[in-house]
Every structure is written in structure tokens, then in C-alpha cells.
N, C-alpha and C positions, 0 to 999 in steps of 0.2 A: 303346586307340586307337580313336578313330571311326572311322566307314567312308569318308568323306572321305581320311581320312590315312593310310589303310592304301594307298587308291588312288595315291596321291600317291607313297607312300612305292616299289610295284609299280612305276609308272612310271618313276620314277628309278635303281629298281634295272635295268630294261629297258635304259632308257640308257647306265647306265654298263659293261653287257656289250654292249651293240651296238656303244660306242665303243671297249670292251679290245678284239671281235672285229674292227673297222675297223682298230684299231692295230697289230693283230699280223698280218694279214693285210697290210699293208701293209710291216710288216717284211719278212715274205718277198718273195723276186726271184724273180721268175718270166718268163722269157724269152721262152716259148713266148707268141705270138700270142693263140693259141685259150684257151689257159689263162689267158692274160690276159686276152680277152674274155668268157671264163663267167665270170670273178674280176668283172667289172665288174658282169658280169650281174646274180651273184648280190649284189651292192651294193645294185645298184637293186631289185633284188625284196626286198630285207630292209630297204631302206629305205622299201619303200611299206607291208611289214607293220609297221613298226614306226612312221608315220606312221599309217595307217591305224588301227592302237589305237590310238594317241597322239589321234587325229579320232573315233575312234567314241567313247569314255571322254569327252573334251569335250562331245563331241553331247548323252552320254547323261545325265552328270554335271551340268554346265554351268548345264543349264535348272532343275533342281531348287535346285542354289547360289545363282544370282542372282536366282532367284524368294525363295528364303530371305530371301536379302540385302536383297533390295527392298523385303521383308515388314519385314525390321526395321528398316530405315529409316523405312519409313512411318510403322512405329510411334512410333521416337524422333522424327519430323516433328512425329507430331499431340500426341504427351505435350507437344512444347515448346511446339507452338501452343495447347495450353491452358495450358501451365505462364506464356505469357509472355501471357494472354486475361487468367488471376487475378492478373501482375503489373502489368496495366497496369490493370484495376480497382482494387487495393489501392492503386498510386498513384494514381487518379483521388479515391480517397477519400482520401488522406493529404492531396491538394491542396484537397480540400472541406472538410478539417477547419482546413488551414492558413489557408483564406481565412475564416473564420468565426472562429477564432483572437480576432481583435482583437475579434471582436463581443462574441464570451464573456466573453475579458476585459474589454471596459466593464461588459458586463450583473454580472458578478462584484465589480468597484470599486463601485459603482452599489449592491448589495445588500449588501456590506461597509459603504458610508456608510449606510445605512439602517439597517443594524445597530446600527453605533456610535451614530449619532444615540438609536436606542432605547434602546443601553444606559445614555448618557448622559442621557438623561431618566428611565431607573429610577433611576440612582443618585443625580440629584438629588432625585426624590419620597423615594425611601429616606432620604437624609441628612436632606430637611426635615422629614421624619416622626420620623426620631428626633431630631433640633432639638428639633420640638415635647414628645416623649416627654420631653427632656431638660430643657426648660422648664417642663413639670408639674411632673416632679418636683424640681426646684429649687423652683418656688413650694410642694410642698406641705411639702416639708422647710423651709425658711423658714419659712412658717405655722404649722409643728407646733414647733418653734424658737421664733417668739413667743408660741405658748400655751405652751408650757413656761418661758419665761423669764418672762411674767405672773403664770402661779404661782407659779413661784419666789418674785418677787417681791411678791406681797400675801402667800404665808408667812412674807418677811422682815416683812413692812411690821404682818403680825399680832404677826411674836415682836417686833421691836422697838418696838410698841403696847405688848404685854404688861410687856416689860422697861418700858419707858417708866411705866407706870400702876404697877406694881409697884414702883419707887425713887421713884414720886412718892404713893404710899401708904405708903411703908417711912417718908418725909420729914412726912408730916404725922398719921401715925399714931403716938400718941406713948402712951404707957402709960396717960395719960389718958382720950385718947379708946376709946382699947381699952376700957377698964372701961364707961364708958358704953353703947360699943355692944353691950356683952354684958349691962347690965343692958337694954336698951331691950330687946333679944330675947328675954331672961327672959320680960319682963315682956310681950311680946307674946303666949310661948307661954303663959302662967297663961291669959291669955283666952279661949283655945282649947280648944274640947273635945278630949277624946284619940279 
């Protein structure tokens, strides 16, 4: 127990035997005058000692309590005068953020369309770059496609020469002419030195 409550506690015990001794003192009858009168006496003199503590104990008590008290009030006074200094800052700022709010959000749409606008102009250079890429290479493939099929076709156009010359040499080369042309070449190589 603190020392508050201990006093607290002394006084109350004080009390409640000054009041069993008032009560039972009171129970008794006492006839005699005089007796009577020291009985009051001693009333009043035990009521002024037990006022008298009951006043000094407050006297003494009292001022250290409510200076305590006082102290701690002050204290929880000034914690909520700052507590309630940081909350009306932190709302002065919610309310600066909230009036700036719609600014941001333009300046925000505002650098979102600038965005897209960018991105939609890379992705058209992008696409007509590969158009382009996509256009070479069609034309080179097609190009290389008509040199290939050119070939192709002078190799048709040489075999079917060939074939050609050859069933029309088959047609007039006749066993006759054979022999001659093989004497004429004889007779070319006699002339020849070896």
C-alpha cells in the first residue's frame, strides 16, 4: 500500500472507533447531571482531537496530493495540446494534398496521353519498319524466284534445243550421210601432221 492509502486507511479506522465509542457511550443512561455533563465534555474534546487530526492530516497531506494532481494534469493538458497541434497539422496537410488532388490527377492524364501518343507513334515507326523489312524481303525473294525460274528455263529451253537438234539430226542423218561425214574427216585428218 502507498503512503496515501495507508493514511486514508488510519483515518477511517479513527472514525469508525470514535463512532463505536459515540455509540456505545450513548447506549449507556446515565442520570447523574454532572456525569452527564463530563460525558458531553468528553464528546467535544474527542471530537476536536479527532477533527483536529482529521485537519492537520489534510493540512499536511492535501497540498502535496493536489499539487501531484495538478502536475498531472498539466501534463496530460500539454501532451494533448501537442497531440492535437500534430493533428491539426497532419489535417492541414491531408487538406493541401486533397486540394492539389485534381491538379495531379490532370498533370497525371496529361503525361499518360503523352505517353500513349509516344507509344503509338513507336509502334507505328516499328510496324512501317518492318512493312519495309517485309517488302525487301518479298522483293528479294521474288527476284531470286525469277533468276531461278530464268534458269530454269534456258536449261529447259537448252535440253529441249538439244533434244530438238538431236531428232532433227537422228531425221536427216541417214547411213549415208554417216559414211561421208566420216570419210570427209578421214580425209581431213591425212592432211594433218600428227
Amino acid at each position: 500500500m502507498t503512503r496515501k492509502r495507508r493514511a486514508l486507511f488510519t483515518v477511517c479506522v479513527l472514525f469508525v472507533v470514535l463512532f463505536a465509542a459515540i455509540g456505545a457511550h450513548a447506549a449507556e443512561k446515565h442520570e447523574d447531571p454532572a456525569v452527564e455533563s463530563a460525558t458531553e465534555l468528553f464528546k467535544w474534546i474527542n471530537f476536536a482531537i479527532v477533527a483536529g487530526a482529521v485537519l492537520w492530516l489534510c493540512l499536511k497531506k492535501a497540498p502535496a496530493f493536489f499539487s501531484g494532481r495538478a502536475a498531472a494534469i498539466s501534463s496530460a493538458i500539454t501532451k494533448a495540446t501537442s497531440a492535437k497541434a500534430a493533428a491539426d497539422a497532419q489535417l492541414r496537410e491531408a487538406e493541401s494534398k486533397l486540394a492539389n488532388l485534381q491538379v495531379e490527377i490532370t498533370e497525371l492524364r496529361a503525361l499518360s496521353e503523352r505517353e500513349s501518343a509516344a507509344e503509338v507513334a513507336r509502334l507505328r515507326a516499328t510496324t512501317q519498319n518492318d512493312a519495309q523489312k517485309i517488302a525487301a524481303a518479298a522483293k528479294a525473294e521474288i527476284e531470286a524466284a525469277e533468276r531461278a525460274a530464268r534458269l530454269e528455263l534456258k536449261a529447259l529451253a537448252a535440253t529441249l534445243a538439244v533434244d530438238g537438234a538431236e531428232s532433227l539430226l537422228a531425221k536427216q542423218l541417214t547411213p549415208k550421210a554417216q559414211e561421208s561425214l566420216i570419210s570427209s574427216f578421214v580425209k581431213s585428218l591425212e592432211g594433218r601432221p600428227n
